[in-house]
Backbone and ligand atoms as CSV (ligand in chain L), in Angstrom:
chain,resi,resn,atom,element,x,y,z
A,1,UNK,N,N,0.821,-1.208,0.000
A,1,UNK,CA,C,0.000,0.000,0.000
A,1,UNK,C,C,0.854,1.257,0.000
A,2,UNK,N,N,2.079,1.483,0.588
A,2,UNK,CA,C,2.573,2.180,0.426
A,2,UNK,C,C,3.446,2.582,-0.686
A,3,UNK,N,N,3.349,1.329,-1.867
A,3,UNK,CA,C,3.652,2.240,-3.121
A,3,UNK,C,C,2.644,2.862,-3.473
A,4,UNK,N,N,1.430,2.441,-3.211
A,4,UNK,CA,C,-0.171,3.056,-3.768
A,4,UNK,C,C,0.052,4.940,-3.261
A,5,UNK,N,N,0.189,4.205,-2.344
A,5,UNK,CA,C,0.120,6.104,-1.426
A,5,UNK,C,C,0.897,6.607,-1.884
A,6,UNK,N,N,2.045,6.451,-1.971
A,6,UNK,CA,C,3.148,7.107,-2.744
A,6,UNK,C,C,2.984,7.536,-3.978
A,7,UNK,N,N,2.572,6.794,-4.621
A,7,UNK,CA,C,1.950,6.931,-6.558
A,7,UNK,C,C,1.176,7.834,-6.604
A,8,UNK,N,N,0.054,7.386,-5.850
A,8,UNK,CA,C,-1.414,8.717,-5.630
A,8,UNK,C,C,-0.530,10.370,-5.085
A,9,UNK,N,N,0.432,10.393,-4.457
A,9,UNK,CA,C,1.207,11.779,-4.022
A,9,UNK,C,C,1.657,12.193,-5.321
A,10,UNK,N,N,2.452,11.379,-6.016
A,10,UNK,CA,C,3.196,11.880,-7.044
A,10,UNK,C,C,2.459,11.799,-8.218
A,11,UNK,N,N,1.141,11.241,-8.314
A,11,UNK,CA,C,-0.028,12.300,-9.191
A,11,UNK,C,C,-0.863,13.208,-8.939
A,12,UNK,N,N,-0.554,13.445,-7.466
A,12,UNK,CA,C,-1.240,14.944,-7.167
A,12,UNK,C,C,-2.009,15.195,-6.153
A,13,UNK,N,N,-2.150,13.835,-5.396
A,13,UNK,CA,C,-3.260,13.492,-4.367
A,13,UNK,C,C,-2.634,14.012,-3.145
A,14,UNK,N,N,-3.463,15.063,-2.424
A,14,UNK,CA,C,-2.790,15.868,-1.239
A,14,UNK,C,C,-3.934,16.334,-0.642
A,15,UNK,N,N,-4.097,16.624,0.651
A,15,UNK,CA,C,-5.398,16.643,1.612
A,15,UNK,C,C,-7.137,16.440,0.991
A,16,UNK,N,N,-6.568,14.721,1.280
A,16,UNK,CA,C,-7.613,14.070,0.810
A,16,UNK,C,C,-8.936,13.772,2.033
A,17,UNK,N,N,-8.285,14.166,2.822
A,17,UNK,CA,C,-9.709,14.415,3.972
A,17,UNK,C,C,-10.400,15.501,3.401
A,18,UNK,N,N,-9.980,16.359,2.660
A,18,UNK,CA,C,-10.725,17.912,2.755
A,18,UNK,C,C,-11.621,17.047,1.395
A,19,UNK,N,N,-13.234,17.053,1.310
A,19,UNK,CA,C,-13.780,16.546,0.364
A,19,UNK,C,C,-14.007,17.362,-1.260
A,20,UNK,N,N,-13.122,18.614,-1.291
A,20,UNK,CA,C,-13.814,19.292,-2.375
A,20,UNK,C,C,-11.769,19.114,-2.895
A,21,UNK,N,N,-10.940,18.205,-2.267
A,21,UNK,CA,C,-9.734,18.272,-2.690
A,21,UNK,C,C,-9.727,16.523,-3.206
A,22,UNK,N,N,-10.370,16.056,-2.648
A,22,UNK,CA,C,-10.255,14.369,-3.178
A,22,UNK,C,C,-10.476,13.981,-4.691
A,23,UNK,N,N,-9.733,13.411,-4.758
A,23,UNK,CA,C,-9.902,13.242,-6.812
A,23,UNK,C,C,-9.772,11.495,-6.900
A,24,UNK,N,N,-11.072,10.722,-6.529
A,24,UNK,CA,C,-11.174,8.847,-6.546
A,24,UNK,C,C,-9.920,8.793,-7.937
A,25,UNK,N,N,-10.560,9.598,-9.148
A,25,UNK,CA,C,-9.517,8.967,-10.116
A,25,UNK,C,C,-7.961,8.820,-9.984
A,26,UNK,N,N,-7.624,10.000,-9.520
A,26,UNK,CA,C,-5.895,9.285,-8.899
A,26,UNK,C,C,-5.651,8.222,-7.943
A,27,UNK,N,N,-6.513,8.250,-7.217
A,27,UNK,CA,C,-6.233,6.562,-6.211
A,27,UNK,C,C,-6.310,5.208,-7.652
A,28,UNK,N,N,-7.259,5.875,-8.184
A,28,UNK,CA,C,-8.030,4.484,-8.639
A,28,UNK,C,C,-6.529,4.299,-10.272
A,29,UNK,N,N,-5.716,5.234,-10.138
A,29,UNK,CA,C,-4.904,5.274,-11.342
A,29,UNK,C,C,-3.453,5.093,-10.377
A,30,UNK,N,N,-3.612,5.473,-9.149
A,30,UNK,CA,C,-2.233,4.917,-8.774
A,30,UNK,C,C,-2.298,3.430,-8.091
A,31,UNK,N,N,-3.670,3.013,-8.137
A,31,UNK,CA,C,-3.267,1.478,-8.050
A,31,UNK,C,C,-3.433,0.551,-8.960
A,32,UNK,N,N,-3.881,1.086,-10.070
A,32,UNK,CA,C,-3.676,0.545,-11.855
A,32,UNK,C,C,-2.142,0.348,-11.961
A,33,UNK,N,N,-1.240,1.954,-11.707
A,33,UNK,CA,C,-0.151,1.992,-11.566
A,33,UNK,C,C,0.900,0.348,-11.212
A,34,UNK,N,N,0.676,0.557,-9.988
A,34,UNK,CA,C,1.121,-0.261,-8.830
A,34,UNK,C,C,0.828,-1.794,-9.320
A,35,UNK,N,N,-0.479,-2.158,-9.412
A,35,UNK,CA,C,-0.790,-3.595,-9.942
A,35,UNK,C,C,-1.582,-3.947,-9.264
A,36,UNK,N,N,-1.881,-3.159,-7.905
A,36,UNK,CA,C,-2.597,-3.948,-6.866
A,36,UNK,C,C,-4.085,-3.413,-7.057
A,37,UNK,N,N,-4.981,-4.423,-6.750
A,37,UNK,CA,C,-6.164,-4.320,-7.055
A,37,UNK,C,C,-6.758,-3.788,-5.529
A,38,UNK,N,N,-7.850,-2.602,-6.017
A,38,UNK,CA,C,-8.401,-1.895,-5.237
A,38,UNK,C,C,-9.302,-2.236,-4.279
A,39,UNK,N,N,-9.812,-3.444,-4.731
A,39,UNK,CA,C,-11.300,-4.174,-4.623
A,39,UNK,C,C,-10.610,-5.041,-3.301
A,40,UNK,N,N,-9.562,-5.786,-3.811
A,40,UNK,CA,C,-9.219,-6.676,-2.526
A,40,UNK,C,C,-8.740,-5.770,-1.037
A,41,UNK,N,N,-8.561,-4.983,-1.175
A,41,UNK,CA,C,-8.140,-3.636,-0.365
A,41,UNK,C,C,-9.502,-3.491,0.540
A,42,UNK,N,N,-10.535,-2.824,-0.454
A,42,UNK,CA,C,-11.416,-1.926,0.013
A,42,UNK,C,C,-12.686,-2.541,-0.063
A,43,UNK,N,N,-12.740,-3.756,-0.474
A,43,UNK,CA,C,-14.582,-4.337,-0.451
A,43,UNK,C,C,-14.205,-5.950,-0.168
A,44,UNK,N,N,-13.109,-6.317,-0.106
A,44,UNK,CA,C,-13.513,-8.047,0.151
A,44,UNK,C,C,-13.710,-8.247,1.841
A,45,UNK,N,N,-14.823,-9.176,1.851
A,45,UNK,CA,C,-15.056,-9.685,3.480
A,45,UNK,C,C,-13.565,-10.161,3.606
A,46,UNK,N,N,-13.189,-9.716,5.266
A,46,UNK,CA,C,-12.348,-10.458,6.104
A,46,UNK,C,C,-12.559,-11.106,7.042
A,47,UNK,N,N,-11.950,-12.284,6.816
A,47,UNK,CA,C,-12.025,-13.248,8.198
A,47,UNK,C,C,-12.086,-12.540,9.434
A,48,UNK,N,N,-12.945,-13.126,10.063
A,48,UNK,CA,C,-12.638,-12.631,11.717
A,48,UNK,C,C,-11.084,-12.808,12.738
A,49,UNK,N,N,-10.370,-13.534,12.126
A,49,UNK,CA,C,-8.837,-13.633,12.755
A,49,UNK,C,C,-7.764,-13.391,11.248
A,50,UNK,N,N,-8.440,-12.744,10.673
A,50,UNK,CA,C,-7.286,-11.370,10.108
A,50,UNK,C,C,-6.256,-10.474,10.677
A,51,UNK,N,N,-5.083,-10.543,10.685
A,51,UNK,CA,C,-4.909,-9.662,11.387
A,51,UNK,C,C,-4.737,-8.419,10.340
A,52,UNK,N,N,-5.341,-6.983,11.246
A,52,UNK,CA,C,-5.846,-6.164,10.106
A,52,UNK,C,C,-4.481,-4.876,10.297
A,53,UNK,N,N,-4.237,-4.481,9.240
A,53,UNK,CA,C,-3.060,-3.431,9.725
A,53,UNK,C,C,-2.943,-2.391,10.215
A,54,UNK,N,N,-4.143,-1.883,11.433
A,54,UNK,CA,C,-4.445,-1.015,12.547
A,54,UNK,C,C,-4.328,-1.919,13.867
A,55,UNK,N,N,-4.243,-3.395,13.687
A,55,UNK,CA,C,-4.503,-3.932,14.805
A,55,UNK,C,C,-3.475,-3.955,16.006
A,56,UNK,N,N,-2.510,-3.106,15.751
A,56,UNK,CA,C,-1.529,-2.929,16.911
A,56,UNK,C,C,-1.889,-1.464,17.884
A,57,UNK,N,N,-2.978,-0.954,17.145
A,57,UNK,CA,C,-3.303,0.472,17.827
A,57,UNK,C,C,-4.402,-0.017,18.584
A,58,UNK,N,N,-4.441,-0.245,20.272
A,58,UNK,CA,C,-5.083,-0.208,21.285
A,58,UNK,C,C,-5.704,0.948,21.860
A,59,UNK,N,N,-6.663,1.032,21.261
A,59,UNK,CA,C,-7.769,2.094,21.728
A,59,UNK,C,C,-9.121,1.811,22.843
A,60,UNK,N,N,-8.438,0.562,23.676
A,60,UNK,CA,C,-8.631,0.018,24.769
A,60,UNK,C,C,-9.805,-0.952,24.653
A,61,UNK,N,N,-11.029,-1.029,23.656
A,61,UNK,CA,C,-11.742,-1.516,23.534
A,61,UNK,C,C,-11.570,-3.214,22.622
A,62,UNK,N,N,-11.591,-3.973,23.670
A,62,UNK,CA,C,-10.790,-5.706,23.421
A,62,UNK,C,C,-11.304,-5.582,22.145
A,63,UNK,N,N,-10.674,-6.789,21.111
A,63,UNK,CA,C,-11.191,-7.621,19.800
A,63,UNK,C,C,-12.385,-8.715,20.774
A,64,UNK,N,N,-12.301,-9.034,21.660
A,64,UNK,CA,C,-13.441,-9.549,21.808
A,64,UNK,C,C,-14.978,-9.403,21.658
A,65,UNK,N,N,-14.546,-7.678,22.161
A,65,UNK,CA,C,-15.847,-7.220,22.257
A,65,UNK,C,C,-16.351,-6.777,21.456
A,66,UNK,N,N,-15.679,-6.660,20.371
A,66,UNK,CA,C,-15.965,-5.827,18.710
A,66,UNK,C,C,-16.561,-6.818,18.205
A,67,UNK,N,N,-15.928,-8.062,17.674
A,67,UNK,CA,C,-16.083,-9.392,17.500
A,67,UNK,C,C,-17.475,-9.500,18.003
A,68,UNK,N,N,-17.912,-9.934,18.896
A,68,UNK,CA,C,-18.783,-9.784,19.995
A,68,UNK,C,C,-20.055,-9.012,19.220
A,69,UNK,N,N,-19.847,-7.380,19.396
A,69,UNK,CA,C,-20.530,-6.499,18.510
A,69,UNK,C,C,-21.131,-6.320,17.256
A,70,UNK,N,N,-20.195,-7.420,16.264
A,70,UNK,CA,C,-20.064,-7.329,14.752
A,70,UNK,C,C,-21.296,-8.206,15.231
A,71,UNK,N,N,-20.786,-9.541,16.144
A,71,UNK,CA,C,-22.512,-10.648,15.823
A,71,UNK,C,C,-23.586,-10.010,15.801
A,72,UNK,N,N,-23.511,-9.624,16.928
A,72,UNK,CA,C,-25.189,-8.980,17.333
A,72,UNK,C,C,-25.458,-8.077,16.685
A,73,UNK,N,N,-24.682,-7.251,15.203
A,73,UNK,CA,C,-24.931,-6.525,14.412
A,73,UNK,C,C,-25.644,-7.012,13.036
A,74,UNK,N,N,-25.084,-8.542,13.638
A,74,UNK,CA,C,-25.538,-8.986,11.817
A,74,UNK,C,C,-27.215,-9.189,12.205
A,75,UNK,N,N,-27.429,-9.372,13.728
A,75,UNK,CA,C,-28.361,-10.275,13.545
A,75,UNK,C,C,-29.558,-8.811,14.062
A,76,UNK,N,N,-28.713,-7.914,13.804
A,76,UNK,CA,C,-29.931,-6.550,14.572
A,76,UNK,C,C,-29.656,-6.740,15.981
A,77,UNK,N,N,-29.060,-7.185,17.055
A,77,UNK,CA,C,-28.962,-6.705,18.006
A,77,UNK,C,C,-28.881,-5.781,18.658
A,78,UNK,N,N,-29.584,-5.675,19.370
A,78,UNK,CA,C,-28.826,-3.780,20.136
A,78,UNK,C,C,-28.177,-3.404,21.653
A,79,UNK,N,N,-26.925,-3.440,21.232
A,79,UNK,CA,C,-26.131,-3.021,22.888
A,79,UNK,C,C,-26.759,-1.744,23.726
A,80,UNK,N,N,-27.205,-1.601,24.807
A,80,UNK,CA,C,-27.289,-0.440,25.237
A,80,UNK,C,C,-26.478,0.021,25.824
A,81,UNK,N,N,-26.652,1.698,25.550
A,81,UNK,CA,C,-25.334,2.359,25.948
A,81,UNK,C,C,-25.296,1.938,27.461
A,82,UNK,N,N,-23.366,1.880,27.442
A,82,UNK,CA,C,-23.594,1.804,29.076
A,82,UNK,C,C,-23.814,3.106,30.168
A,83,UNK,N,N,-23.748,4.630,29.104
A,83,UNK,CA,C,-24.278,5.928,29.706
A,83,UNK,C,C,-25.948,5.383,30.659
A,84,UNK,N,N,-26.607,4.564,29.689
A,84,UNK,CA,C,-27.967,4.773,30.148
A,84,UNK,C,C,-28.218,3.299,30.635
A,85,UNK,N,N,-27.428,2.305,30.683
A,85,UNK,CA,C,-27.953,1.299,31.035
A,85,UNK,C,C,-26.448,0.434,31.462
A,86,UNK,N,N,-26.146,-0.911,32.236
A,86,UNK,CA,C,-25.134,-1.572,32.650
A,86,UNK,C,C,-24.141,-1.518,32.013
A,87,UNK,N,N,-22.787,-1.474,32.464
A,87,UNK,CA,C,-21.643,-1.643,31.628
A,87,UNK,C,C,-21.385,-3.189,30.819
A,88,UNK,N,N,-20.604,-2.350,29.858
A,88,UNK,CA,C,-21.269,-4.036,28.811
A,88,UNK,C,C,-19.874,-4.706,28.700
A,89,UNK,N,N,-18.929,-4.247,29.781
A,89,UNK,CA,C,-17.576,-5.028,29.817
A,89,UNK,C,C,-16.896,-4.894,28.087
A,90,UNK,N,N,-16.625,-3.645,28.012
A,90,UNK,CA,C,-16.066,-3.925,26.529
A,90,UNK,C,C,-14.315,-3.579,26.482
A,91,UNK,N,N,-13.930,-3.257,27.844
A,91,UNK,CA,C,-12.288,-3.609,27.815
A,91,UNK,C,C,-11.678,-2.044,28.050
A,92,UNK,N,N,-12.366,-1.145,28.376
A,92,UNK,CA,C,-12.186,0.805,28.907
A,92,UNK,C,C,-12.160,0.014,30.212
A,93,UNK,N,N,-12.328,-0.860,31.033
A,93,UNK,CA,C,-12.410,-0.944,32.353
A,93,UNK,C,C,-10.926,-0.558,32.696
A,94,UNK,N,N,-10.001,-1.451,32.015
A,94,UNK,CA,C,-8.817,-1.889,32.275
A,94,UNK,C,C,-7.546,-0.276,32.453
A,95,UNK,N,N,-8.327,0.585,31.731
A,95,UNK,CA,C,-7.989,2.337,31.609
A,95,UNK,C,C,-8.701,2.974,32.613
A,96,UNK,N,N,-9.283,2.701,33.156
A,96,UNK,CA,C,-10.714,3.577,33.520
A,96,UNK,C,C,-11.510,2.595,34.569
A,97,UNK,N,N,-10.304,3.049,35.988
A,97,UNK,CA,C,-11.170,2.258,37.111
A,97,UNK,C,C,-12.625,2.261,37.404
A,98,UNK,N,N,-13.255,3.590,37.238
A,98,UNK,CA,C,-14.275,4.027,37.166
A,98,UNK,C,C,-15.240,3.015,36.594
A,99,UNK,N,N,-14.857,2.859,35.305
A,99,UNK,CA,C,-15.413,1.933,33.998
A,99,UNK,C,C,-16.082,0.522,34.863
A,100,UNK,N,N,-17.063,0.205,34.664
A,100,UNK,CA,C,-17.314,-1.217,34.786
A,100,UNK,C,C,-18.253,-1.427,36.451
A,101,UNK,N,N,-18.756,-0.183,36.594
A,101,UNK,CA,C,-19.104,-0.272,37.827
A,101,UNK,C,C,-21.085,0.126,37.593
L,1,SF4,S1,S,-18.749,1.397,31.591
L,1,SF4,FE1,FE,-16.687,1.568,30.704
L,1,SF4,S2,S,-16.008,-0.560,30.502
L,1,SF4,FE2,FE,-18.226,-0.615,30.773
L,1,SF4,S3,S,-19.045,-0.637,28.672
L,1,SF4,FE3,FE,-18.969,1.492,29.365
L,1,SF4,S4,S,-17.020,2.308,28.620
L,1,SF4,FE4,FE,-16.914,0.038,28.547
């Protein structure tokens, strides 16, 4: 990916958060470039024990509980917040003595 990113810079692609600066056709031409297909990137299902290449950034909330989350998403479940209702043990405890009470 990081020849992709690189390719997309050096055709012109630069603050692509700002939405009236984003141009899809240079991504979609610097990974023509590159060889790598966009689709396997950005739309194929991943296994649930993928490891995904954010997964070293701990933002305290376990893979269990996401995991966990994704089910009861497929099936319409609904977590309630733990603002308004029990803590739902999702892994902020372990930061946040407070958490879980
Ligand atoms: S109370 Fe804290 S640990 Fe429990 S679900 Fe809420 S944020 Fe997570």
């Amino acid at each position: 990916m990081g020849k992709v990113i690189y390719r997309a810079w050096q055709l012109g692609a630069v603050f692509d958060a700002w939405d009236e600066l984003f141009k899809y056709e240079l991504w979609q031409k610097a990974f023509a470039d590159t060889g790598l297909d966009i689709k396997f990137y950005a739309q194929r299902e991943r296994a649930q024990d993928e490891l995904l290449p954010w997964a070293h950034i701990d933002v305290g909330v376990s893979q269990e509980y996401i995991k966990a989350e994704y089910a009861k998403a497929i099936t319409a479940e609904v977590t309630i917040d733990c603002r308004e209702g029990p803590c739902n043990s999702c892994g902020l405890e372990k930061w946040d003595a407070g958490c879980g009470k």
